[in-house]
MARBA-29499 format. One record per residue (C-alpha): x, y, z; residue in three letters. Coordinates in steps of 0.05 Angstrom, whole numbers. Example, Ala and Ser with C-alpha at 12.3 -4.5 7.8 and 13.67 -1.06 7.14 Angstrom:
! residues 2
(site (246; -90; 156); 'ala');
(site (273; -21; 143); 'ser');
END
This chain:
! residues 149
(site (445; -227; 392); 'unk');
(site (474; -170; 350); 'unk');
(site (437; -159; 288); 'unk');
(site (478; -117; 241); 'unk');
(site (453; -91; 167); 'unk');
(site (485; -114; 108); 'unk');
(site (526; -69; 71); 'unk');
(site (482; -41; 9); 'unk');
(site (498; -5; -50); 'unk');
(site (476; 68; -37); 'unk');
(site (486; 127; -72); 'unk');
(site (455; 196; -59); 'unk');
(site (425; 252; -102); 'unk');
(site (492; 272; -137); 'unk');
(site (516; 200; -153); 'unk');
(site (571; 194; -90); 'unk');
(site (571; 127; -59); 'unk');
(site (538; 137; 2); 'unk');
(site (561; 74; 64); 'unk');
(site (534; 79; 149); 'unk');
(site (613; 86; 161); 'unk');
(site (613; 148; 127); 'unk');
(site (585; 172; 185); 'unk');
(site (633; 155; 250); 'unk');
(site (611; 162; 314); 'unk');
(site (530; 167; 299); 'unk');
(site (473; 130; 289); 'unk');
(site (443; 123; 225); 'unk');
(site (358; 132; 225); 'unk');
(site (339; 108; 146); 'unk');
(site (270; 122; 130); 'unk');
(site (249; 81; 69); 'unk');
(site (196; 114; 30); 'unk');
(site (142; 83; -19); 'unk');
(site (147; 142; -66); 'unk');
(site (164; 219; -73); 'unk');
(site (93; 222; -95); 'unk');
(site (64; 182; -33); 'unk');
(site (29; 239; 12); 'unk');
(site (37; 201; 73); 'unk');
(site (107; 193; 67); 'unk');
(site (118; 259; 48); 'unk');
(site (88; 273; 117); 'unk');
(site (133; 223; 156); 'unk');
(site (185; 266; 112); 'unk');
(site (160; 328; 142); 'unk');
(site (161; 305; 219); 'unk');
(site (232; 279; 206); 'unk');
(site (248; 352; 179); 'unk');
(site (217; 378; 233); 'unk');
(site (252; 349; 279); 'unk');
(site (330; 355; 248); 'unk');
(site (348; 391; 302); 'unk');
(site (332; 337; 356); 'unk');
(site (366; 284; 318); 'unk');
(site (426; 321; 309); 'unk');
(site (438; 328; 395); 'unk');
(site (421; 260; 390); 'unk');
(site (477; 250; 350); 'unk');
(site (431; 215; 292); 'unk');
(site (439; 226; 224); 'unk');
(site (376; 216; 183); 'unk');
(site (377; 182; 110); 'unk');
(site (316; 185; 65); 'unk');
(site (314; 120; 16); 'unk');
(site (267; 134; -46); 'unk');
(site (254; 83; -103); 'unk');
(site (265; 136; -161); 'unk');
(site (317; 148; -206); 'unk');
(site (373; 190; -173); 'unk');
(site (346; 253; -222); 'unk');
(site (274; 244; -197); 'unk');
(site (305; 237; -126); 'unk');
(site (347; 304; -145); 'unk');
(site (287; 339; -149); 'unk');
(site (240; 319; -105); 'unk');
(site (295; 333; -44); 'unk');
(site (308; 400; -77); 'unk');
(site (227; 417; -83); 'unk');
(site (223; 390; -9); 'unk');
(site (285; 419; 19); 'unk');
(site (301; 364; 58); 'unk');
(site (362; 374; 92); 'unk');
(site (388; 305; 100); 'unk');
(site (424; 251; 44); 'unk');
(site (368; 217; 0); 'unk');
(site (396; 152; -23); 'unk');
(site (352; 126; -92); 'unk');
(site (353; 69; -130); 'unk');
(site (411; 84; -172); 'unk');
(site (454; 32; -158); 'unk');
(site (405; -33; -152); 'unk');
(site (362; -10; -96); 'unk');
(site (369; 9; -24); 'unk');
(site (298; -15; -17); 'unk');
(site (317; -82; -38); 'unk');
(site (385; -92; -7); 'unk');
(site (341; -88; 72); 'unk');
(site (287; -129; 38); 'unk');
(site (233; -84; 29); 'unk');
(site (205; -108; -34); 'unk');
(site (141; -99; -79); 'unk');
(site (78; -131; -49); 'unk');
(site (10; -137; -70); 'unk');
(site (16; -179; -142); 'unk');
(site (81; -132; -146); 'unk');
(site (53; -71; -143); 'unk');
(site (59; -29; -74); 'unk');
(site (126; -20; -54); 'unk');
(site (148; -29; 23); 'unk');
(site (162; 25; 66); 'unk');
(site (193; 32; 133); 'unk');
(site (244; 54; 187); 'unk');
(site (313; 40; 209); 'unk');
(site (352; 55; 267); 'unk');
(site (425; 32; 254); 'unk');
(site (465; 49; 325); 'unk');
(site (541; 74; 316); 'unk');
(site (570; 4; 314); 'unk');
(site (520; -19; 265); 'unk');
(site (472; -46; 294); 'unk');
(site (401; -48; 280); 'unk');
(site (371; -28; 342); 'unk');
(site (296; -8; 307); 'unk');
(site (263; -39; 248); 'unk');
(site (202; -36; 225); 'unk');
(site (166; -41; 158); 'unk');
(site (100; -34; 124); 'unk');
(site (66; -52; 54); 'unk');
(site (20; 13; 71); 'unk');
(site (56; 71; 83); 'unk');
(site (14; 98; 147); 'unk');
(site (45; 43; 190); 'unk');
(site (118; 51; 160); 'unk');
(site (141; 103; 213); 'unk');
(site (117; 104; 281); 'unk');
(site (144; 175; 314); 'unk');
(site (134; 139; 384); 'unk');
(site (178; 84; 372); 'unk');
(site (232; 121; 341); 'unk');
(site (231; 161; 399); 'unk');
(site (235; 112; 446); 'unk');
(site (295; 78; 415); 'unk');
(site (341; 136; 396); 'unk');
(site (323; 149; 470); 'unk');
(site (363; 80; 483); 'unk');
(site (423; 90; 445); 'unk');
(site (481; 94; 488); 'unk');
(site (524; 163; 483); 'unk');
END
């Protein structure tokens, strides 16, 4: 059975709307972080960087979801130079919409990983309320590997 992700509100860094058919013909790999001040997903950041070039052959395009403000998110990409869109919680939370909420009394927020193929649909999911099993490199790996041409 197809599961497909439900169309959220995104917007990126400069307030454009931001939707996985603005990008035809690719899969979509969203990486949901806890914070821009989280060190451990500022490493997961880092491999994903790191790696741009793979993706791209791949023909993945990578999305970076942080819970700030779009001006917070503004400048933490720009500090960062991160190369890809970074969505933010502008416009009622990309976070939310894939139901990755706040656990712990409400207090840590969910991270975790997408892989969205280029019909839509979610061939990868995974999510974590501590951010050092949010993205597992391995399993990534293994299911862009899948992804038809």
């Amino acid at each position: 059975m197809d599961t497909r992700l439900p169309e959220i509100r995104m917007s990126d860094t400069e307030g454009k709307a931001v939707r996985l058919t603005d990008f035809p013909g690719q899969a979509v790999l969203m990486f949901f972080m806890r914070s821009t001040t989280c060190p451990v997903c500022n490493l997961h950041v880092r491999h994903l960087v790191s790696r741009s070039a793979e993706f791209r052959a791949h023909g993945v395009q990578v999305i970076i979801a942080v819970p700030e403000d779009r001006v917070d998110a503004a400048r933490w990409k720009e500090k960062q130079s991160i190369p890809f869109p970074v969505i933010s919680n502008s416009t009622g939370g990309p976070h939310t919409g894939v139901g990755l909420t706040k656990k712990v009394f409400g207090m840590m927020q969910q991270s975790g990983t997408l892989l969205i193929d280029r019909s839509g649909v979610i061939r990868y999911a995974h999510s974590a309320t501590m951010p050092t099993g949010s993205y597992n490199r391995k399993a990534v790996q293994a299911a862009i590997a899948e992804l038809s041409p």
